[in-house]
C-alpha positions in Angstrom: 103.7 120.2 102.8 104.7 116.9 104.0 102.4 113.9 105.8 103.6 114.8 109.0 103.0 118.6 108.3 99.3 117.7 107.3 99.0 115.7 110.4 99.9 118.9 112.5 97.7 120.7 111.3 94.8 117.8 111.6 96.0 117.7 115.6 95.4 121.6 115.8 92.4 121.6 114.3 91.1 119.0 116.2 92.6 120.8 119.6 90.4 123.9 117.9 87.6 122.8 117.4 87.8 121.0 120.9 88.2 124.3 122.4 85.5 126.0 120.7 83.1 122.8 121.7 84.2 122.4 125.2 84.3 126.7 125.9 80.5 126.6 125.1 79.7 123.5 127.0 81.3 125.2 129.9 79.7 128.4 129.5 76.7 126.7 129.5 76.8 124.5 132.9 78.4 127.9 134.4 74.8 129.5 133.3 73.0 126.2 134.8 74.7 126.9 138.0 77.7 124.2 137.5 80.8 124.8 139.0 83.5 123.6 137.0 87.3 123.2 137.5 89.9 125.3 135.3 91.5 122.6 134.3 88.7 121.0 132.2 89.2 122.9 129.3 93.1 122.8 128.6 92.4 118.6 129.8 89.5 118.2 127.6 91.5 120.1 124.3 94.7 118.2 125.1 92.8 114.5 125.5 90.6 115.4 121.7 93.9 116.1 120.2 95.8 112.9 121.8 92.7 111.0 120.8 92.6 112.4 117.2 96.4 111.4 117.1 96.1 108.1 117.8 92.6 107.3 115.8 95.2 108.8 112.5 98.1 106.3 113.2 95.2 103.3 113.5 93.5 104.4 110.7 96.2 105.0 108.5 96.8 101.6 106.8 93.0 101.3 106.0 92.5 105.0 104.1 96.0 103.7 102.4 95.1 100.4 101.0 91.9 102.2 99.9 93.5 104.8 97.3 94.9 101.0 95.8 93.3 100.3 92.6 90.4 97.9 92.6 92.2 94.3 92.9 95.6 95.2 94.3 96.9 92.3 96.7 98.6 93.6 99.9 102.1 91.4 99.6 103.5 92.0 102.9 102.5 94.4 106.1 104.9 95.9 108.3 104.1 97.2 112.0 105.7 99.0 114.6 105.9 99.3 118.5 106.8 103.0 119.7 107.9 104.0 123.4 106.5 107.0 123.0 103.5 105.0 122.2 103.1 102.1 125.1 100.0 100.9 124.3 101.3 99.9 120.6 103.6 96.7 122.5 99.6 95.6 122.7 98.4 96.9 119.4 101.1 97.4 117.2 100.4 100.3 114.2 101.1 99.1 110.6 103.1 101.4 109.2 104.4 99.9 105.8 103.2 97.4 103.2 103.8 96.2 99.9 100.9 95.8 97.1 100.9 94.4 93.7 98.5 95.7 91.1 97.5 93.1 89.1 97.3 95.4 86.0 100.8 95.7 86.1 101.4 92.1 85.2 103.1 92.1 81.9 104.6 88.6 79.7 108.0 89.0 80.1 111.0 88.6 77.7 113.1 85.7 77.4 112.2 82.3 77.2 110.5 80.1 79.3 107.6 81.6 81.1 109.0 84.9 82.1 106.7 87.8 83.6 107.4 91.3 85.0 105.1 93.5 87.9 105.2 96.4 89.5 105.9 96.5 93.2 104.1 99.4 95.2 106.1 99.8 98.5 103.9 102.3 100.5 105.8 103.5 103.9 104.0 106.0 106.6 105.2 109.2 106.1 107.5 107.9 103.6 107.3 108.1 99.9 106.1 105.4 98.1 107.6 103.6 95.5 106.8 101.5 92.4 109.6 98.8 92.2 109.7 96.7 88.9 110.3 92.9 89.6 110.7 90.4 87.0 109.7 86.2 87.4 110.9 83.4 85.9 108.0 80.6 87.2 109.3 78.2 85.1 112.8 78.3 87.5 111.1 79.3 90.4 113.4 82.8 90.1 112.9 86.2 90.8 115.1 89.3 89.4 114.0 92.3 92.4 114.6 95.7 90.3 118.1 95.9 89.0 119.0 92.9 90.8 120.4 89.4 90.0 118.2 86.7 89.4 117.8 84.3 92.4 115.6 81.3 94.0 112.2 82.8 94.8 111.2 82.1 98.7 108.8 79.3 99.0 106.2 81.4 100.9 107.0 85.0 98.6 103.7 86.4 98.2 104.5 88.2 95.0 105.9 85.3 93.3 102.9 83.3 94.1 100.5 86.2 93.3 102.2 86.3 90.0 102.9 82.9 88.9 100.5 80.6 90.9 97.9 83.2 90.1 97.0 83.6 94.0 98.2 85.3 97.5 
């Protein structure tokens, strides 16, 4: 089943359990002597499950980064803005980054002082990738998977990460 199929499921679930939760709160105040609208239960299942969606697409990034191993650095982030989604033009959802696992760093071939990572490109309801990059910190050059070698950007995070030994 796909991530979006396992987030469909979360939402009914949620709108379940919301129904079940809510259908005994209103039995009860109906008991007490409460009158309560109709409408509170198919409002009350459809705002849980609206909620629920939004707390996932949030929280996403943060049980991502988590499954890293221990040290990965987080190269780059992307976010998003959705119509659908108004409220992320205010608070826009990260839905893409890049991560380097320092374990991955290997002494490359070649001379001069040549090394080669691995490049985790992680995408929201995406696959994820592992991209191998090579570096040539000697000449300030980086080779991106089966690419041609050329001038590393002076702010590239990976190429810093790897040769400057920081991020």
């Amino acid at each position: 089943m796909s991530g979006i199929g396992i987030e469909l499921l979360g939402v009914i679930a949620v709108g379940i359990g919301a129904a079940a939760l809510l259908y005994a709160a209103m039995h009860a105040a109906r008991k007490a002597g409460l009158v309560l609208p109709r409408w509170l239960l198919p409002a009350g299942i459809g705002l849980a499950m609206v909620t629920y969606s939004i707390w996932n697409d949030y929280a996403w990034y943060g049980r991502a980064t988590d499954r890293l191993p221990e040290g990965a650095q987080i190269l780059l982030t992307g976010t998003e803005s959705q119509p659908w989604a108004p409220w992320t033009y205010l608070f826009p959802i990260t839905t893409r980054f890049a991560a380097l696992d320092p374990a991955s760093i290997r002494e490359g071939e070649g001379e001069g002082d040549m090394a080669q990572a691995q490049i985790t490109l992680v995408e929201r309801r995406g696959p994820m990738l592992v991209v191998g990059q090579e570096f040539d910190c000697s000449n300030r050059r980086i080779r991106p998977g089966r690419g041609d070698w050329q001038a590393a950007a002076p702010d590239d995070p990976a190429y810093a990460f790897v040769c400057e030994g920081g991020g």
